[in-house]
N, C-alpha and C positions, 0 to 999 in steps of 0.2 A: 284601368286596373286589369291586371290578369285575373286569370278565371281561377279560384283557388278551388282546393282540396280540403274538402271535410269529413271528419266519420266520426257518427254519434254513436256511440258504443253504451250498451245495455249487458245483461248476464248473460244471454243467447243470441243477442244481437237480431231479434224477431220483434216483436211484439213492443215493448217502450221505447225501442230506441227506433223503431217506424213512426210512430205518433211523434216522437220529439223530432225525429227528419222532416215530416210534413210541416212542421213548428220553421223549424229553421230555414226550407226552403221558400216559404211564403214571406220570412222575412227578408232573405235574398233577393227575391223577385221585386219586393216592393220596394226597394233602393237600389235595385238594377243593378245589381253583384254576379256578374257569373262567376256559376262555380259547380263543382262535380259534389255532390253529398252522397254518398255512403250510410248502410249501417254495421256494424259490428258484433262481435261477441267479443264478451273482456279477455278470452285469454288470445285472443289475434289481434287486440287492441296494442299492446307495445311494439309488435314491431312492422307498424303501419306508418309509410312513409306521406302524410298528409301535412296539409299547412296548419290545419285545426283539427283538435281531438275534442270531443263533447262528452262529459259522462257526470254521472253522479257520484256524490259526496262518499257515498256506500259502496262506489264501484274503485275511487280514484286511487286509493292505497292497494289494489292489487294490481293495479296499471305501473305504477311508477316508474318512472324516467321514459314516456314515450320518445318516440322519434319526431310526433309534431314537434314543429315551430312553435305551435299554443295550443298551451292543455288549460281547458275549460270546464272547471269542474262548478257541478248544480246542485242546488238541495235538494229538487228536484223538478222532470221534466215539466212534470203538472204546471209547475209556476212559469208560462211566456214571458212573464214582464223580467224574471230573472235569466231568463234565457237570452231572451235580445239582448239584454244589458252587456251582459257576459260575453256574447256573441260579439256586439259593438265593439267594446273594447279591445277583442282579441284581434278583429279586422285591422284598429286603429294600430296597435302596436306593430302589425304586420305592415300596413302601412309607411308607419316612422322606422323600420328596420330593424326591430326587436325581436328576439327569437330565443 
């Protein structure tokens, strides 16, 4: 697999969306995924050219129409278990050619 491109994007792109990159990169590592993770602030969130965009539910309608391949939107970062899930899926479609 290549090494993909992600950016988890918060309001400031500091402080939540670090804690949710720690989140993401650990589960990266633990399926042996390279990849380049990023954080963001929501208004340099749309026109970030990545494979995967990570943001919340609260953040996703002022993002709209990113330039990721897969916008992965959370309820929030607090919830891992919804995060991988999200995360998985958006790999897998990458994966199969969907974009």
């Amino acid at each position: 697999m290549r090494r993909l491109s992600i950016a988890v994007v918060c309001g400031a792109g500091l402080g939540t969306s670090l804690m949710a990159k720690m989140a993401v990169d650990s589960y990266l590592r633990e399926k042996k995924i390279p990849s380049r993770t990023e954080c963001s602030d929501v208004g340099s969130a749309r026109s970030l050219d990545v494979d995967i965009l990570i943001t919340t539910t609260q953040l996703a309608q002022a993002i709209r129409e990113p330039k990721a391949k897969q916008f992965v939107v959370v309820g929030s970062f607090l919830n891992r278990e919804e995060l991988r899930e999200r995360l998985s899926q958006a790999i897998a479609n990458l994966e199969n050619g969907q974009s």
